[in-house]
C-alpha positions as CSV (number, residue, x, y, z in Angstrom):
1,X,-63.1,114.6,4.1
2,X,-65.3,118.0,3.8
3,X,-63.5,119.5,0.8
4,X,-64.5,115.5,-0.9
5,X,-68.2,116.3,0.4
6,X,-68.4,120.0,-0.9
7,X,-66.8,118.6,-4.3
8,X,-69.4,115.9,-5.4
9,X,-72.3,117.8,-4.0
10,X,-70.9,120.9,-6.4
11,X,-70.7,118.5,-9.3
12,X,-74.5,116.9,-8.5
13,X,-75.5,120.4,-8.8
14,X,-74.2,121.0,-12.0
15,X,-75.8,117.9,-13.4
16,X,-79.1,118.8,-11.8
17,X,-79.0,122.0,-13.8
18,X,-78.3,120.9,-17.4
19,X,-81.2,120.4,-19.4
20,X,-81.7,116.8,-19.5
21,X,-82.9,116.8,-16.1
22,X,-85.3,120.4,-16.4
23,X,-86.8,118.9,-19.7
24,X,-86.7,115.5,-20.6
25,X,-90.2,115.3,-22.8
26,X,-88.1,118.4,-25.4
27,X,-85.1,116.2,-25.3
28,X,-87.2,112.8,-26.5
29,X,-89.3,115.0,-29.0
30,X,-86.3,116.5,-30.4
31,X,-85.0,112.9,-31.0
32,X,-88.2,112.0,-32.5
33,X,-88.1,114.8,-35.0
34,X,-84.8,113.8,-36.1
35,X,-85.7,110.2,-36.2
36,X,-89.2,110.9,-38.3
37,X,-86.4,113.8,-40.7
38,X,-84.1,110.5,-41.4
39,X,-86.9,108.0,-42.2
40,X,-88.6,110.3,-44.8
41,X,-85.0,110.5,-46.3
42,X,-84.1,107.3,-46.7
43,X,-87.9,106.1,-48.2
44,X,-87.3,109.0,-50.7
45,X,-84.3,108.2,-51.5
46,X,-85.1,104.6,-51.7
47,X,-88.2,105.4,-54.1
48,X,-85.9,107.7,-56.2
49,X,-83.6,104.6,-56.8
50,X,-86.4,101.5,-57.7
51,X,-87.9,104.7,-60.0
52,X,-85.1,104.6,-61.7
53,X,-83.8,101.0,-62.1
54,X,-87.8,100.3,-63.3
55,X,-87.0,103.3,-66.1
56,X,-84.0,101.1,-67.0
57,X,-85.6,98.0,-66.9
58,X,-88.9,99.1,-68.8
59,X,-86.0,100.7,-71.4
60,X,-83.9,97.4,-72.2
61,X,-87.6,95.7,-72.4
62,X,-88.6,97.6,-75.2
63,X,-84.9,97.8,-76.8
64,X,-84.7,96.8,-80.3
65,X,-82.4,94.0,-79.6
66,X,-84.5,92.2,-76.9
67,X,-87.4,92.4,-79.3
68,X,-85.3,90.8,-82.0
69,X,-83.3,89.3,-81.1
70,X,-82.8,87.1,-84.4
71,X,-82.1,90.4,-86.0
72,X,-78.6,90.2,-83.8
73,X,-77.5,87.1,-84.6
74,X,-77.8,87.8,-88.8
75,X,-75.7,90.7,-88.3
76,X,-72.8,88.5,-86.5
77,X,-73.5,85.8,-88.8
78,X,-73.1,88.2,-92.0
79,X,-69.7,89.4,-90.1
80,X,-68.3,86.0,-89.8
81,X,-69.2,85.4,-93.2
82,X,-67.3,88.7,-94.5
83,X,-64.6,87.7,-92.7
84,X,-64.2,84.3,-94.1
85,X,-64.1,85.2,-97.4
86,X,-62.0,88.0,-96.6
87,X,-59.3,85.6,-95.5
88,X,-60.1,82.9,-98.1
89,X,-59.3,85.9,-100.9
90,X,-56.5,86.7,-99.2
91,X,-55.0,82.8,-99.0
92,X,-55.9,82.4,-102.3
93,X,-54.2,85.0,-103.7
94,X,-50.7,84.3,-101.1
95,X,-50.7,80.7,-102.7
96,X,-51.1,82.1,-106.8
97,X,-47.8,84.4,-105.7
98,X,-45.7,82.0,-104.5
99,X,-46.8,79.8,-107.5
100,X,-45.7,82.2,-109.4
101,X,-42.4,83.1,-107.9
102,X,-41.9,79.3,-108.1
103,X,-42.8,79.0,-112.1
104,X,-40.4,81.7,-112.0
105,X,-37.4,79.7,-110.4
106,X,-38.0,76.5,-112.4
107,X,-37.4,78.6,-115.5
108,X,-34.7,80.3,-115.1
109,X,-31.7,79.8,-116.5
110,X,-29.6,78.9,-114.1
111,X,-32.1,75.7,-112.8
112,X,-32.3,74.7,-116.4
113,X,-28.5,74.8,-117.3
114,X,-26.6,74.3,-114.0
115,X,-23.7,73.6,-116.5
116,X,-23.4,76.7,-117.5
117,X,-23.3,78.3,-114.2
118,X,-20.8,76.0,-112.8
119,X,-18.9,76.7,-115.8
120,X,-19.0,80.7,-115.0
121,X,-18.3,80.1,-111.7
122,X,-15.2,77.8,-113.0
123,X,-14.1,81.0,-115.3
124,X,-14.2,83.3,-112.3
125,X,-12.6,81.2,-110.2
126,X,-9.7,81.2,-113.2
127,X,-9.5,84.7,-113.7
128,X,-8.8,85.2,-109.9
129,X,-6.4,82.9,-109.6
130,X,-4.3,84.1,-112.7
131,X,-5.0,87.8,-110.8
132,X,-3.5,86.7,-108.0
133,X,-0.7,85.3,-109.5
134,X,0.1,88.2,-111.7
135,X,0.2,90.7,-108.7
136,X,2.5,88.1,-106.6
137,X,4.7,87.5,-109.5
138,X,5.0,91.7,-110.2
139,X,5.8,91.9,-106.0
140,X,8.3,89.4,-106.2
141,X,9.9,91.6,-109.3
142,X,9.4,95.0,-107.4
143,X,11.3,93.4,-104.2
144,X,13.9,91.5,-106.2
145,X,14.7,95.2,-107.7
146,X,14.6,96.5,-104.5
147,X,17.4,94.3,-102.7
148,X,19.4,94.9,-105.9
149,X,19.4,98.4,-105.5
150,X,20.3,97.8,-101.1
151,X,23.1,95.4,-102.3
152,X,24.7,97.8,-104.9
153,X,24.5,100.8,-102.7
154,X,28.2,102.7,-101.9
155,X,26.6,101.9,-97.7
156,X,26.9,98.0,-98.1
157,X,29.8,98.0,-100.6
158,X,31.8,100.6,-97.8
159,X,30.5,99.6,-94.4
160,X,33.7,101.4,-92.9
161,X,33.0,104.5,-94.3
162,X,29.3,104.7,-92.5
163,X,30.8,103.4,-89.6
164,X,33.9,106.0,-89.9
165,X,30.7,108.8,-90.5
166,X,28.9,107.9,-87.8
167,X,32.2,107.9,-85.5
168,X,32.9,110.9,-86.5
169,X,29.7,112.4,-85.6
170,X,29.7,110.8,-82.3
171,X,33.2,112.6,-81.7
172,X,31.7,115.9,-82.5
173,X,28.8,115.5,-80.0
174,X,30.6,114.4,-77.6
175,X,32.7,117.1,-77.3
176,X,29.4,119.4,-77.6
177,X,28.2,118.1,-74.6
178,X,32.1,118.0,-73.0
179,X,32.1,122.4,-73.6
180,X,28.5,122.3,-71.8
181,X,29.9,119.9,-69.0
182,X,29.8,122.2,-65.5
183,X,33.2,120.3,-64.4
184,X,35.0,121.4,-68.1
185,X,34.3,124.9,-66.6
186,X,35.8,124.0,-63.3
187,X,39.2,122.4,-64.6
188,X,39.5,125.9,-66.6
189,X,39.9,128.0,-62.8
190,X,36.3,129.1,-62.3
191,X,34.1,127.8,-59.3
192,X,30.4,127.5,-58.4
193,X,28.7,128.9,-55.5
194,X,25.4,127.5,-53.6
195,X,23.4,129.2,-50.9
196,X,21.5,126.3,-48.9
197,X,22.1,123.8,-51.7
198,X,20.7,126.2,-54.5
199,X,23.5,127.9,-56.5
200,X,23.7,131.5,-57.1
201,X,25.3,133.2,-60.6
202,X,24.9,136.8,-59.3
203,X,26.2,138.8,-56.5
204,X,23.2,140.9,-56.1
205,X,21.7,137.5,-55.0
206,X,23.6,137.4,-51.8
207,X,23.8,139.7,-48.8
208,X,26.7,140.1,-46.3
209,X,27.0,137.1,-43.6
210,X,25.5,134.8,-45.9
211,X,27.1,130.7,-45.6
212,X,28.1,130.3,-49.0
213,X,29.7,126.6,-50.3
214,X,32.4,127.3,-52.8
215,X,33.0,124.1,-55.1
216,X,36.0,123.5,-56.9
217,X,37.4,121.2,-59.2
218,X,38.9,119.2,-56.7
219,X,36.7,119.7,-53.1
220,X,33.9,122.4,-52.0
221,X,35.1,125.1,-49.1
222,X,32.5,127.0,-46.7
223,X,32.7,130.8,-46.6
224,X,30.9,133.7,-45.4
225,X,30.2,136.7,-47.6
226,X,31.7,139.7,-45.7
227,X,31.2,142.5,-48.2
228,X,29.8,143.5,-51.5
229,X,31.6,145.0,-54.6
230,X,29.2,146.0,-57.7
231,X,31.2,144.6,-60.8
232,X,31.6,148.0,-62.8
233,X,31.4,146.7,-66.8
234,X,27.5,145.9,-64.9
C-alpha cells in the first residue's frame, strides 16, 4: 500500500512541475498570439480572394460581348446563313449529277434497243454452246482412239503371255528371297548361335563358359563355350 502512496505522490510531483502549472498567464498569451497570427491570415486571404473575383467581375462587365451583345448574335446569324447555303450548293449540285447520270442511262443504247442486246446476249449464248459441243465431240474422238489403241494392244490380244511374264517374275523373286531365307542356310549344314536370345556371328564375341543355344534345322541344343581357337585365314 506504501509503494501505491510513494507512486501517485511521485507522479503529482511531476505534474506540479511542468509548466502549465508555474505559468499559466504565458501559456494563455501564447494561445492568444497564435489565435490573433490565424485571424489576420484568413482576413487576408479572404480580401485577396473577393479582390480578385471583383477584378473578374469588373472585367466581363466591360467585355466587348456584354456591351454588345447584338454584335454576337449577327455573327451566329451570318454563320448559320453560310452554312445554309453551303449545304443548299452542295444539294443542288448532288441532284444536277445524278440527273445527269440518269439522262445518261435513258440514252444509251442498250435502254433504247433492248432487242439488240437480247439478241447479243442470244449470239453468245450460241457460240458457247456450239464451244462446248465442239470440245465434247473432240473428247469423245480422243477417248474413242484411245480404247482403240488398249483393245488392239499384243496385252489384251495375249492375256496369257502377261500373266506367263508376270509368273515368271514372281518365280524369280521368290527364289531371291528363298537364298536369303535363314532356314535355306540351315538345311545346307550350317547352324546359328544366340547368347541370351541375341545371336552372335563371331567368335571373338564370346568368352569361355559362356551358355550358348545352338539352333539347327531341326531343334536348338544348349552348350557351353569351353575354349577359344582364332580361325587362321582371319
Amino acid at each position: 500500500m506504501s509503494n501505491k502512496i510513494n507512486y501517485y505522490t511521485e507522479r503529482l510531483s511531476n505534474i506540479k512541475s511542468r509548466g502549465l502549472f508555474k505559468n499559466p498567464e504565458k501559456i494563455y498569451q501564447n494561445k492568444e498570439l497564435d489565435f490573433d497570427f490565424l485571424k489576420s491570415r484568413l482576413s487576408n486571404s479572404g480580401n485577396s480572394i473577393i479582390h480578385k473575383k471583383e477584378n473578374n467581375l469588373n472585367s466581363l462587365k466591360n467585355s466587348y460581348i456584354i456591351k454588345n451583345p447584338y454584335i454576337l448574335i449577327d455573327k451566329k446569324e451570318k454563320q448559320c446563313e453560310n452554312i445554309a447555303r453551303e449545304i443548299k450548293y452542295k444539294s443542288e449540285t448532288l441532284i444536277k449529277d445524278k440527273e445527269i447520270q440518269l439522262n445518261k442511262i435513258k440514252e444509251s443504247y442498250s435502254i433504247k434497243n433492248p432487242y439488240n442486246l437480247i439478241d447479243k446476249k442470244e449470239k453468245q449464248c450460241e457460240n458457247i454452246a456450239l464451244e462446248i459441243k465442239y470440245k465434247s465431240e473432240t473428247l469423245i474422238k480422243d477417248k474413242e482412239i484411245q480404247l482403240n489403241k488398249i483393245k488392239e494392244s499384243y496385252s489384251i490380244k495375249n492375256p496369257n503371255h502377261i500373266i506367263n511374264l508376270k509368273s515368271q517374275k514372281f518365280i524369280e523373286n521368290f527364289n531371291k528371297l528363298e537364298i536369303l531365307n535363314p532356314l535355306s542356310t540351315l538345311k545346307r549344314g550350317y547352324t546359328l548361335v544366340k547368347v541370351d536370345g541375341h545371336y552372335i556371328s563371331k567368335s571373338k564375341n564370346l568368352k569361355k563358359g559362356d551358355k550358348i543355344e545352338v539352333e539347327f534345322s531341326d531343334g536348338t541344343i544348349n552348350t557351353e563355350v569351353l575354349n577359344k581357337h582364332k580361325n587362321q585365314i582371319d
